[in-house]
Every structure is written in C-alpha cells, then in structure tokens.
C-alpha positions in Angstrom: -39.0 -0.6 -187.3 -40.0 -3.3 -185.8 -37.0 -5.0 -182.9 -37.6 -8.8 -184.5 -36.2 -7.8 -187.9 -33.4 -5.7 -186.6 -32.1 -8.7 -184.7 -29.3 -10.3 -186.6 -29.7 -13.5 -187.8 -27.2 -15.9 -189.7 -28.3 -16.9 -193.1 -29.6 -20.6 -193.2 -27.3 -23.6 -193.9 -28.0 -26.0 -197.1 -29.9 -28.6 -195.7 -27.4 -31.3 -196.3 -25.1 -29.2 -194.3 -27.5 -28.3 -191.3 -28.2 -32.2 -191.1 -24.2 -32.9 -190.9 -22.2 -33.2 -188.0 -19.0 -31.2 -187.9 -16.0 -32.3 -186.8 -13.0 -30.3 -185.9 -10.4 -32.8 -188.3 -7.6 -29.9 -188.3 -7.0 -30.4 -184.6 -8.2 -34.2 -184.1 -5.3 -35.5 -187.1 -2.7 -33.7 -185.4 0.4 -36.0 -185.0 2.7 -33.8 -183.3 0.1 -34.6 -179.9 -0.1 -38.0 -180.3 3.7 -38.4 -180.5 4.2 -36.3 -177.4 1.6 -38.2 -175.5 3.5 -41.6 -176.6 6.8 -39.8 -175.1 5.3 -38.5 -171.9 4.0 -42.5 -171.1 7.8 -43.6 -172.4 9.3 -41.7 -169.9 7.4 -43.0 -167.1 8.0 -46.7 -167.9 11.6 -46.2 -167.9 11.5 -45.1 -165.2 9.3 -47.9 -163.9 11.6 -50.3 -165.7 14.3 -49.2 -164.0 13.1 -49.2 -161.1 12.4 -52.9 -161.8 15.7 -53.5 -163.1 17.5 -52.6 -159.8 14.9 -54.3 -157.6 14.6 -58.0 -159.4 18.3 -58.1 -161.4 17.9 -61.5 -162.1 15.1 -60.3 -164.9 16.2 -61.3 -168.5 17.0 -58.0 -170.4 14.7 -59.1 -173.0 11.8 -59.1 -170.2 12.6 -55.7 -169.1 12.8 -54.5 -173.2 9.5 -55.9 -173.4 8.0 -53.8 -170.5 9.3 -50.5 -172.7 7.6 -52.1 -176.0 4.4 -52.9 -173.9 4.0 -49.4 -172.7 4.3 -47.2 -176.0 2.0 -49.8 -177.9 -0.9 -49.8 -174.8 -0.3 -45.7 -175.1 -0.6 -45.6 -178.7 -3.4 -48.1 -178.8 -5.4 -45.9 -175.8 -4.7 -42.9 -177.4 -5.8 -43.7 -181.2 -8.7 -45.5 -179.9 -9.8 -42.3 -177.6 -9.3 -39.8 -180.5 -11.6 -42.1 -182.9 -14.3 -42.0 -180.2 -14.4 -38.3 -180.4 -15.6 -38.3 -183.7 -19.4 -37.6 -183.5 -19.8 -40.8 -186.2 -18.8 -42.8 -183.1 -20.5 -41.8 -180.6 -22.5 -45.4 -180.3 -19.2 -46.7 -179.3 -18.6 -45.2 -176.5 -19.3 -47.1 -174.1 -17.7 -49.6 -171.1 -18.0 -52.7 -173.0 -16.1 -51.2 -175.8 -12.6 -50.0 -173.7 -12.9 -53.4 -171.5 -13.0 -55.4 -174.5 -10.0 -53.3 -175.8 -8.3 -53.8 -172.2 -9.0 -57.4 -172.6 -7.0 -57.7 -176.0 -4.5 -55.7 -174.7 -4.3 -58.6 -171.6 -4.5 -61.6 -174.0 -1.5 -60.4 -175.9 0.6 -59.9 -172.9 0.2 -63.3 -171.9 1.2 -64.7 -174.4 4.2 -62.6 -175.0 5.5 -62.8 -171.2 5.2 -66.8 -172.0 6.9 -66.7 -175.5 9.9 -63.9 -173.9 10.4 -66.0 -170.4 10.2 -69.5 -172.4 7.5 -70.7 -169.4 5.0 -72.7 -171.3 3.0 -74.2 -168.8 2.2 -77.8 -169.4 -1.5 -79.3 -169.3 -1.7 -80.6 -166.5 -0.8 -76.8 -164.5 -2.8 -75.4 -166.8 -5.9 -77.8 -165.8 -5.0 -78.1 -162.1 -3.4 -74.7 -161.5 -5.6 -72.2 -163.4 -4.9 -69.2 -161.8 -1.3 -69.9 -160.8 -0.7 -70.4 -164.2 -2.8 -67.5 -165.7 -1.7 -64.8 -163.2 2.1 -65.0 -162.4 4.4 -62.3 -160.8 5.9 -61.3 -164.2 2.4 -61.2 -166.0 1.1 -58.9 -163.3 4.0 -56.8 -163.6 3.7 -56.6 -167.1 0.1 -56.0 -167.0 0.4 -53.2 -164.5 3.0 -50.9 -166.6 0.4 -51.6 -169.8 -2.6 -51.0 -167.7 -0.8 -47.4 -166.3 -0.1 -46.7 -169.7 -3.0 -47.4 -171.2 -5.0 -45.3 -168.6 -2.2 -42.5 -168.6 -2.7 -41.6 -172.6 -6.2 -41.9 -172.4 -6.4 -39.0 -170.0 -3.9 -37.1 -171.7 -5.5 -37.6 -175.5 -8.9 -37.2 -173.9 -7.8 -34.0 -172.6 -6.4 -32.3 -175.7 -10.0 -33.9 -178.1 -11.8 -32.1 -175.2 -10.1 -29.0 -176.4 -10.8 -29.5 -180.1 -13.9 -27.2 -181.6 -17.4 -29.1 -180.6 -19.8 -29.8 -183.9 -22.2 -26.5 -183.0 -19.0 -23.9 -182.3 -18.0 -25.3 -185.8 -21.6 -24.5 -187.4 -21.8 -21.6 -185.0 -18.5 -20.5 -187.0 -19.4 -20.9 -190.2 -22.5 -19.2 -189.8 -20.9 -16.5 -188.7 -18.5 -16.1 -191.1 -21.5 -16.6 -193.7 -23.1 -13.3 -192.1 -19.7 -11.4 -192.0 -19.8 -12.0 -196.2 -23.3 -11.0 -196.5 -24.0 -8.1 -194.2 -22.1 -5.3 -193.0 -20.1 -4.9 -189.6 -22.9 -3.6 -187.8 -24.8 -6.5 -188.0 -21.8 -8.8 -187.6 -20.8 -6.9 -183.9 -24.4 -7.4 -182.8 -25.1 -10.8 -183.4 -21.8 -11.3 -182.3 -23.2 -9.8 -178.7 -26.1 -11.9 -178.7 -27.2 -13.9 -176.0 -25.6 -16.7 -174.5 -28.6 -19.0 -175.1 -28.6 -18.4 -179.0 -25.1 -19.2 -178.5 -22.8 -22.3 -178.7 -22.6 -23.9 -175.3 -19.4 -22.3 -174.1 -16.3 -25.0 -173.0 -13.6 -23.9 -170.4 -10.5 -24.5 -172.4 -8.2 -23.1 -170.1 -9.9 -24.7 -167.2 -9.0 -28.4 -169.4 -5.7 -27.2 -169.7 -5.1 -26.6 -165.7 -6.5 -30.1 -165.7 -3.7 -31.2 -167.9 -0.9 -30.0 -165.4 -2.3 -31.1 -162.9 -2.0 -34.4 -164.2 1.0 -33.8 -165.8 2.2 -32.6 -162.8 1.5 -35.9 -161.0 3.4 -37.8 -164.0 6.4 -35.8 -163.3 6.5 -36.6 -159.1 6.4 -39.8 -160.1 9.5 -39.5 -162.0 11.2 -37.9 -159.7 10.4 -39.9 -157.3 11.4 -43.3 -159.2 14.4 -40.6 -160.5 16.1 -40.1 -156.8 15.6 -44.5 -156.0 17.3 -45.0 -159.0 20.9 -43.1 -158.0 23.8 -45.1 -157.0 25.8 -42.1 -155.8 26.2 -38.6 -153.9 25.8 -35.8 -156.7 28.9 -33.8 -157.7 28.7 -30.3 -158.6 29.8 -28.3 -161.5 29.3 -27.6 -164.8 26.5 -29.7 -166.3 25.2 -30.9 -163.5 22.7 -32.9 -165.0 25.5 -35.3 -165.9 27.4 -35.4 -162.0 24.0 -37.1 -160.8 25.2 -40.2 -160.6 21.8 -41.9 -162.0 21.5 -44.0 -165.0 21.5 -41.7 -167.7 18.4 -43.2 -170.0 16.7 -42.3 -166.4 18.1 -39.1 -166.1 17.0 -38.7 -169.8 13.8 -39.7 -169.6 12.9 -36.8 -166.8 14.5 -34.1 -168.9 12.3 -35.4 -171.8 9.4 -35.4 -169.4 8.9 -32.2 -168.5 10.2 -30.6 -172.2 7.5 -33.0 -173.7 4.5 -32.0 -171.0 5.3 -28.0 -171.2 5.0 -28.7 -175.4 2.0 -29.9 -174.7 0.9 -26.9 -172.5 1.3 -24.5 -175.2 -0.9 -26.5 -177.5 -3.2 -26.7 -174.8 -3.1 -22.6 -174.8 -3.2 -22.4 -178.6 -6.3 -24.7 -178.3 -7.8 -22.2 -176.6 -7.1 -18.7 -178.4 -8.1 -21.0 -181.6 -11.4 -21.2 -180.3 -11.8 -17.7 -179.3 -10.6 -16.9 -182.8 -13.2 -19.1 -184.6 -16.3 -18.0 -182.5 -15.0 -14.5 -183.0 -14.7 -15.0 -186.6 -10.9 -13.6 -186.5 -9.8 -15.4 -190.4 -6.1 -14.4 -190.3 -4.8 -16.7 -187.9 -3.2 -19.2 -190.2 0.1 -17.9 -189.6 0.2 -18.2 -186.2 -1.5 -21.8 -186.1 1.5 -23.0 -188.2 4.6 -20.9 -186.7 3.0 -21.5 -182.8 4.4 -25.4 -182.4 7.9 -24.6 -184.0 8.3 -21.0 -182.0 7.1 -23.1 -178.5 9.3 -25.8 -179.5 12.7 -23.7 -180.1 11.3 -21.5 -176.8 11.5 -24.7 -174.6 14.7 -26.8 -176.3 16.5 -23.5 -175.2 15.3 -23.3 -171.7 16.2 -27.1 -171.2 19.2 -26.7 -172.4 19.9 -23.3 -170.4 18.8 -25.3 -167.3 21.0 -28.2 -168.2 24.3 -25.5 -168.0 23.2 -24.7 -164.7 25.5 -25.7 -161.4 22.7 -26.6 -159.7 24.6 -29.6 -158.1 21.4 -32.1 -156.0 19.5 -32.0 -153.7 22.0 -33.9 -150.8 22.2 -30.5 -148.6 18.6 -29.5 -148.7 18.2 -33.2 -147.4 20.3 -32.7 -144.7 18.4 -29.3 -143.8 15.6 -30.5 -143.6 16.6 -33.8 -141.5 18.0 -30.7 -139.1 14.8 -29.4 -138.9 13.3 -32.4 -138.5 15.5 -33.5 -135.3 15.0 -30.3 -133.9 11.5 -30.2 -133.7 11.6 -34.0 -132.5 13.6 -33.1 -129.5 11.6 -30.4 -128.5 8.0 -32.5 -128.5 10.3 -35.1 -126.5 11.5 -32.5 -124.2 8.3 -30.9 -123.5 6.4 -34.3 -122.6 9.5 -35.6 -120.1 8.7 -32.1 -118.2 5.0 -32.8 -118.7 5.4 -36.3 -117.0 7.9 -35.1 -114.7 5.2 -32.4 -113.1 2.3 -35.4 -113.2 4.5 -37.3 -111.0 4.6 -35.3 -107.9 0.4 -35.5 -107.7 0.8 -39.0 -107.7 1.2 -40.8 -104.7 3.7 -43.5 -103.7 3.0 -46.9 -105.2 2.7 -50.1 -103.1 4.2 -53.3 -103.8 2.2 -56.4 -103.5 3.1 -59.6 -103.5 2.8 -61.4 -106.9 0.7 -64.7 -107.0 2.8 -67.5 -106.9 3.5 -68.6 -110.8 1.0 -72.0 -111.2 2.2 -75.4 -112.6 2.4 -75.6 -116.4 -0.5 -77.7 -117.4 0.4 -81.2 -118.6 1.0 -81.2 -122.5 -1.8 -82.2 -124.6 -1.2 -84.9 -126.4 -3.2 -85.2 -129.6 -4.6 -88.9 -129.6 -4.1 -91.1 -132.9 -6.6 -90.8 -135.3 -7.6 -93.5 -138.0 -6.4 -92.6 -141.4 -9.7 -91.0 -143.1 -10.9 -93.4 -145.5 -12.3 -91.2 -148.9 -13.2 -93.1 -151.7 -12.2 -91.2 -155.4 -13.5 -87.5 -155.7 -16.8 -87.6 -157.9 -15.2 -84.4 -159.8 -12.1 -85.3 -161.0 -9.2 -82.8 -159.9 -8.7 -80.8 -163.7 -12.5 -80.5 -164.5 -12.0 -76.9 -163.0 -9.3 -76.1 -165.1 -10.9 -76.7 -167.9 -13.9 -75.0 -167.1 -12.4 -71.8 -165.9 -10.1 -72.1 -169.5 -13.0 -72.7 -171.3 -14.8 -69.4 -169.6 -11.8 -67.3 -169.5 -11.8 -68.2 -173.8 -15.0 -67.5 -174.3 -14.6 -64.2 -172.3 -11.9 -63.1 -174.2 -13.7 -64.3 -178.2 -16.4 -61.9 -177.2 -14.2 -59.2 -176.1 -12.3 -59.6 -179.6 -15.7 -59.8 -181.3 -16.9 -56.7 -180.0 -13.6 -55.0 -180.3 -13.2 -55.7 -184.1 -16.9 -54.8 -184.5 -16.2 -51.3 -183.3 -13.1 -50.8 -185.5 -15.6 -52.0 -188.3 -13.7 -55.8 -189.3 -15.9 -57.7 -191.8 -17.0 -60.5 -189.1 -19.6 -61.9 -192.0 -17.2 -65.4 -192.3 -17.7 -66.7 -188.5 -21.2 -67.1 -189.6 -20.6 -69.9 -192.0 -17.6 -70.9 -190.3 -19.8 -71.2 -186.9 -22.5 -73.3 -189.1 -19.6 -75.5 -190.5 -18.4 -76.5 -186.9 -22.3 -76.7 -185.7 -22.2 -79.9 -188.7 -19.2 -81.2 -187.8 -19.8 -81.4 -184.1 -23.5 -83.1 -185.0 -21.9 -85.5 -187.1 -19.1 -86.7 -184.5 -21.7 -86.4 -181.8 -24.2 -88.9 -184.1 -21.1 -91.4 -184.9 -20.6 -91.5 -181.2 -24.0 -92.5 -180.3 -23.9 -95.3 -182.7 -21.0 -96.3 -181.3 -22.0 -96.6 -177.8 -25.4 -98.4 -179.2 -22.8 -100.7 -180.5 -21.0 -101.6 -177.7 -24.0 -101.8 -175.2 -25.1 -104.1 -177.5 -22.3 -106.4 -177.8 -22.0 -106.1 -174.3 -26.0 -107.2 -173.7 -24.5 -109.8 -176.2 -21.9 -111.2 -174.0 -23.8 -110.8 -170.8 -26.6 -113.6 -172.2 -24.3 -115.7 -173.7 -22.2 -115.6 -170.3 -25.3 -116.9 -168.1 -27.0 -120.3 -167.7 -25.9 -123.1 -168.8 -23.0 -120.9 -171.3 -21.5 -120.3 -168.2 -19.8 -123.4 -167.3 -16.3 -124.1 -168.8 -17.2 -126.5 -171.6 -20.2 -124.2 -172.5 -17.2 -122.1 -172.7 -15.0 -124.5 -174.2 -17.7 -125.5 -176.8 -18.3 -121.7 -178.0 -14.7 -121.5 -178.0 -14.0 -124.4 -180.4 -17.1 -123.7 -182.3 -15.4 -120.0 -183.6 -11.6 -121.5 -184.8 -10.9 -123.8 -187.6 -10.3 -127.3 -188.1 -6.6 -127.7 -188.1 -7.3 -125.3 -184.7 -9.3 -127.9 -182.9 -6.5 -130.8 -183.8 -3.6 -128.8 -182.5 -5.8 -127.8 -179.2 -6.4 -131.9 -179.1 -3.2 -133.0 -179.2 -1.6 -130.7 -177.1 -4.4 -131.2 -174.6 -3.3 -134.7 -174.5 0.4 -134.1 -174.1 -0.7 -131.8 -170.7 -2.3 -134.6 -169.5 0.3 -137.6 -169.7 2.7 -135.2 -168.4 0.5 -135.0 -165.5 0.6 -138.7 -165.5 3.8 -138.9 -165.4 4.6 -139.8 -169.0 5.9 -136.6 -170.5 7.5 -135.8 -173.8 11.1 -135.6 -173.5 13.0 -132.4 -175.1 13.8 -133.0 -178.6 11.3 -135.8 -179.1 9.6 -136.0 -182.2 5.7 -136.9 -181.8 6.2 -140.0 -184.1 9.0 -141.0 -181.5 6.8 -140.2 -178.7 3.6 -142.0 -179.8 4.5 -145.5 -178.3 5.1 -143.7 -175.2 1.7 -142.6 -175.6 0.3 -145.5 -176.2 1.7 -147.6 -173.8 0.3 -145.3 -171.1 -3.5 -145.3 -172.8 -2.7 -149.0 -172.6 -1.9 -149.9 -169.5 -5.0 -150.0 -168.3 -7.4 -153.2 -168.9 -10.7 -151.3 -169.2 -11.1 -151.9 -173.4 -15.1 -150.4 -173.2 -16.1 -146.9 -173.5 -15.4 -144.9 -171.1 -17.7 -142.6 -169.7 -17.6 -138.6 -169.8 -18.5 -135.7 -167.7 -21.9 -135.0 -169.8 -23.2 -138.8 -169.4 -21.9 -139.7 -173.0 -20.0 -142.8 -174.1 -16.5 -142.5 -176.0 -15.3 -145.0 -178.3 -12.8 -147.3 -176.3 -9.2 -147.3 -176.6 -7.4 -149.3 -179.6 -3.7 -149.3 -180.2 -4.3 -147.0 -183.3 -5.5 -144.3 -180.8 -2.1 -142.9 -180.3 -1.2 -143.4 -183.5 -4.2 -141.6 -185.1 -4.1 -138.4 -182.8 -0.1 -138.0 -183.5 -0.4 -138.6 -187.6 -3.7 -135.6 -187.4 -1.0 -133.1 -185.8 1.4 -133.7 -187.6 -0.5 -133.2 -190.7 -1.4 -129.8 -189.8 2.2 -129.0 -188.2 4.1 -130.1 -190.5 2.1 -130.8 -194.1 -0.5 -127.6 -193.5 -2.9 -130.3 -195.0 -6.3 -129.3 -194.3 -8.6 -131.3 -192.2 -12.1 -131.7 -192.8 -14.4 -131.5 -190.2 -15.6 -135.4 -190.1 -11.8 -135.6 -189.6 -11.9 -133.0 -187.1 -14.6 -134.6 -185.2 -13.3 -138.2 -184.9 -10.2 -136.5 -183.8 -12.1 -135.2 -181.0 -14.0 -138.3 -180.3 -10.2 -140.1 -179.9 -9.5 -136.8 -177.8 -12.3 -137.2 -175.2 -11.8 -141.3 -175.0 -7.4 -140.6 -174.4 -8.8 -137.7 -171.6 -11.6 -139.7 -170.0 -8.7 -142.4 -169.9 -6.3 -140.8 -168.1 -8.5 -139.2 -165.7 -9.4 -142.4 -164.4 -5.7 -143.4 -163.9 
C-alpha cells in the first residue's frame, strides 16, 4: 500500500466556499463583551471624575456629567469600530489614517460640546487672534484626555477578546474536519487529527491573550484604587459591611466593586474562548450546552463571591499604613545612624582646620542705570494681526473635512452628493470672483476718469466750478447765484437782516451795486467783460430766486445764463469795492 494514499486527507470544499473567507460571527456579535468592556471604561472615569470633582469644585455639574457621557460613547465608538475591523471584509481599513480620522471626529465633537455645556463661545476676534488659546483650553484638554483614555482603554480590551475569536483557516480547518469525521471512519479522523503542524492551522496562544488581558486589567484596577483611596474624606470604621464604613463616595466605592466583578466576567470568557477553540480544531460537536450555560454559571459564580466579600469585616487599610510607615522609620534611622558613625570615624584622620582671614567684602558696584531710549518708531505690520487665525482655522477645517471624509468612507456613507455639491460651489465662487473683477475694472476706471479730469487746466477752482455747474440744473445755478451774491455783500458789510424777505432786501442790494460810479463793464478773472451795472440788476437776480423758491417755475437756460452774466457783473463789482 502505498504511504501517500494512506495519509488522511479532508474532502475538498465547493469552490465558492474554498474562495470565502470565514468569519467567526458567533463570538464577534457577542453583546454581553461589548457591554462589560463599556462598564470596565465607566468605572475608571468615575473615578477620574471624581477625582476631578474634588480637585476643581467650582466645575458645573453638568461639565463633570458630560465627562461620564464622553467616556462610555469614545468606549463604545473604539470598541464597535475595532470589532468591525476584524472582519476579514475590512481588512483594507485597517490602517493609521482610519483610527486618526476616527480620533479626530471624536475631538471635533468634544469641542463643540465643552463650548455648548460651559456657554464659552469665543468671539471672532479670539478666535482670529488667539487660535490656540481658544482651540485648546484647560477644560477641553481635560475632556479630551478622559475620551482619549477611554477610547484607547476599549480598544485594547475589544482587541483582545476578537484576537481570541476563531481565525478564517481554524474555521475552514474545522469544517474540514468535521466533513472527514462524516465521511470516513475514526481511524482516519485520529490520524489526520495527529498530523503535522505545517498542514495545520497556524496555532494562536489563547491563554497567553488572556494573561495579556489581566495584565491590563490589572493596571485598570490600580488605577482605581489608587484614584479610590484620594477620593476618602474619612478614617474607615469597621464592622459588618465594611464596604459601606469607608467613608468614600459611594458611586466611587461602586464603581471599584463593579470593576473587578466586570474584569473577572471577562476572564472567564477569555478561558471559554479558549477551550472553544480546542473544541472546534478537535472536532468535539457537543459543546453547545456549555457555550450557553458558561456566561450565566460564571456570572452567578462571581455575584456570589462579591457579595460574600462585601460581608466581610475587613475594615481599611489605616493599620497596615501605619506598619509600614514603622518600618519605614526604622530603617530610616538606622542608614542615618550608621553614616553619623561613619563620619564620626573619618573625622579623627582628618587634621585640624586652619582659619584664614576672609577677604575684606568689596564695595557694591554703582547701580546701572539703564539710559532712556527713543520710543521705537514701527510703521503698521504688513500682516495684519488675525491673518494667522484665519489661516490656522481654515487648516485646522480642512484637517478635520478630510478626517470626516475618510471616516464615513470606511463606514461605507454614500459621499456621491459632495461631487455636485463641490461643482455647484466651484460655479458660484467663479461667478462672484468674475463680478468682482468687473467691478474693480470699474472703479480703476472711474478713478483714471477723475485723475484726467482733475489735472491741467480742470484743476483750478472755476475748472472746478464750471464742471460743477455744468452737472445741476437750471433752477440749481440760480439759487447758487443768488446766494453767492448774499455771501458777498455780507462781506461788504451789507447783509440781509433776519426775517427779511429778498423783495425787502433788494434795494439794500442795489444801493450797494450802486454806490459805486464805474457804470462800464467790469472786467473778470478770465479777461472777459460783464455787462455793467443797471438799477434792474438787483432787481432781476431777486425776482429769478424767487421764482424758483417760491413759484418752482422752471428756468430755461437763456434765462439761466443771463442770470449768471448779472451774477459775475454784481461779483466783479463788489470785489472791486
């Protein structure tokens, strides 16, 4: 017979089946390990909170509430998130990017809840000036430290217990031989069964993961004892239910006792994890029984050990203290004692020391005064002051989008709407950014505009005075006329008293454009002649405003113009007067 065929072999899979990748869902949709990984992480921020709570008492309640919520939803999130990347589907996922994109959700949230619970909405201008200040605050770290511990605390502990789970070739490894045990005899089953390793699945170290565990677990639970003994406001008492003569808070006191029920739970599942895979690879079917009864029986087992060890007088821990502070004293004295008599015996080698004289103590040098220097001239900064804010708020948003996007990816969110939404914006921000070039061609143009019109000969005030006039109306021009002319027999000495009507005022007027013999035209700044003076001029120049004042007649523009022809005769007038 030849030693190939009497080898066992398994039967082959279906191909569909030997192409799929197993995955161990019995152990992996467990909820009973999630929740006690959720209550191990609870315990430890109550502690932390109060901790906190004695330490800063002027912390809203509400804060320190929201430190407790914070924790169990970071040790939820970690821990649903790490038991979905053990799936072999997901594999592509694991990586950094993935987790620090989840921490930085985690972050972003926590802002904006410590800002929304503390009512500390920064303004603008902290937020452009004082970026960091305003982003990381004493209560935001805080915050971000108990959801960061967390976080990392039940990813450990749920990584741990997936670890434990059957890998995708013990499962196929399994089925085969089960397959074998149904289609060949025992024989064939025991030796195939003591094949060799390599043919083998590659063998995990359960129990080795589970000592990993406690040790962990262990660590947890210093910690809480630790934070357990700060937080006691009293010397123990003891007696009968000792647990409650602590004098510690009892949701503190609670949360220990909780602690270490919760973490040996999860020991025996840990255990169970491991006989389960020793059954499968051994092909041992009957085990159903056991898988369901082992949780309930470890349950009871514990609850009635806690609550044995809650009966117990067991008082605290004030006279071990006090031992050990003995011991402590003792051994102090005696290291102090034996180095006096070391010194002691040095000192009778050593010879006698002289005194010499000690140098005479120099003068104090004379106090520096620091000379008066000019006030440092700086002209304004070329950056202005918030341009970092914004920057660093603009990164710091950016930062976090991608973060999101690559989170939501991996938990497989549609994203297919940001890419019309992106194009939409894209339009938007070329239209407003083409409307704002027009308009700056607009005003450099005007501006070009006014800069021509404002040199040469334009530039002088009745080039001024002429583009003025030449851009208001009719009735306009008559008013600015005869007001000019009232300016300028007040400065003559003639003005028009208060309440005087014009009509009363114009042979007051006249008399002053009379009083002068000169009857020919008079001559004006640009060379011109002017018609002369008549005794209608007065007359003329008060009827025209009062026209317009009074009748709102309009005024043609002949009229307008021999008004101003009268106007520049009455000013050349009384300028020469």
């Amino acid at each position: 017979m030849n030693p190939e065929q009497s080898k066992p072999t398994p039967p082959a899979a279906p191909p569909d089946r030997a192409r799929s990748i197993r995955y161990d869902e019995a152990w992996n949709s467990s909820t009973l390990r999630p929740i006690l990984i959720a209550v191990l992480v609870v315990c430890l921020d109550v502690g932390i909170v109060e901790i906190v709570g004695q330490a800063a008492p002027s912390l809203p309640r509400t804060y320190l509430q929201m430190l407790l919520a914070v924790g169990v939803l970071s040790a939820l999130m970690g821990g649903y998130t790490t038991t979905l990347l053990a799936r072999a589907d997901q594999r592509s996922r694991r990586t950094a990017t993935f987790r620090l994109a989840e921490i930085g959700i985690i972050l972003l949230s926590l802002r904006l809840m410590v800002w929304v619970i503390l009512d500390s909405w920064p303004s603008l201008d902290q937020m452009l000036l004082l970026p960091l200040e305003t982003l990381i605050t004493g209560d935001y770290f805080l915050a971000a430290t108990v959801a960061f511990a967390s976080w990392i605390f039940a990813n450990l502990f749920t990584a741990d217990f997936t670890q434990m789970a059957l890998q995708p070739d013990e499962l196929l490894e399994s089925e085969a031989a089960h397959s074998l045990s149904r289609h060949s005899d025992r024989p064939a089953m025991a030796a195939y069964l003591r094949g060799s390793k390599a043919d083998r699945a590659e063998y995990v170290d359960r129990l080795e993961i589970v000592r990993r565990f406690a040790g962990r677990w262990i660590f947890g639970a210093v910690l809480l004892m630790i934070m357990t003994a700060a937080a006691r406001y009293g010397v123990p008492q003891n007696g009968l239910m000792a647990l409650t003569r602590q004098n510690i808070n009892p949701s503190v006191m609670v949360a220990a006792v909780v602690y270490i029920l919760a973490g040996l739970i999860l020991i025996s599942q840990g255990q169970l994890a491991a006989m389960r895979a020793r059954w499968a690879l051994e092909n041992i079917l009957d085990v159903g029984n056991v898988l369901r009864r082992w949780p309930i029986y470890a349950t009871l087992l514990i609850l009635g050990m806690g609550i044995i060890a809650a009966l117990l007088p067991f008082g605290g821990t004030f006279r071990l203290a006090q031992i050990l502070n003995f011991i402590f004293s003792m051994f102090q004295a005696l290291i102090s004692a034996f180095l006096t008599l070391f010194f002691l015996f040095l000192s009778l080698f050593l010879g006698k020391e002289t005194e010499e004289p000690l140098p005479p103590t120099p003068e104090p040098p004379a106090p520096f005064v620091m000379p008066d220097l000019p006030p440092a001239v700086t002209g304004p900064p070329l950056i202005p002051p918030w341009m970092g804010g914004a920057v660093f708020w603009i990164l710091t948003g950016l930062l976090l989008g991608y973060a999101a996007l690559i989170y939501l990816r991996g938990r497989g969110v549609s994203l297919g709407w940001l890419a019309p939404l992106w194009a939409r914006l894209l339009k938007m921000w070329r239209e407003m950014w083409q409307d704002l070039r027009g308009w700056q061609r607009t005003v450099a143009a005007n501006l070009a505009r006014r800069r021509a019109e404002s040199s040469g000969e334009g530039a002088s005030f009745p080039g001024r005075l002429r583009r003025m006039l030449g851009r208001i109306s009719p009735e306009e021009e008559v008013r600015y006329y005869y007001l000019d002319t009232l300016d300028r027999a007040e400065a003559q000495g003639t003005p028009r008293r208060p309440g005087e009507t014009p009509t009363r005022y114009a042979p007051r007027l006249q008399s002053v454009l009379a009083s002068s013999d000169t009857t020919e035209a008079a001559p004006v700044p640009d060379g011109s002649k002017t018609p002369p003076i008549s005794a209608q001029t007065a007359s003329d120049l008060t009827a025209a405003f009062e026209s317009v004042k009074y009748g709102a007649k309009p005024i043609a523009a002949a009229e307008a113009s021999r008004i101003k022809q009268l106007w520049e005769a009455v000013k050349a007038r009384l300028s020469l007067q």
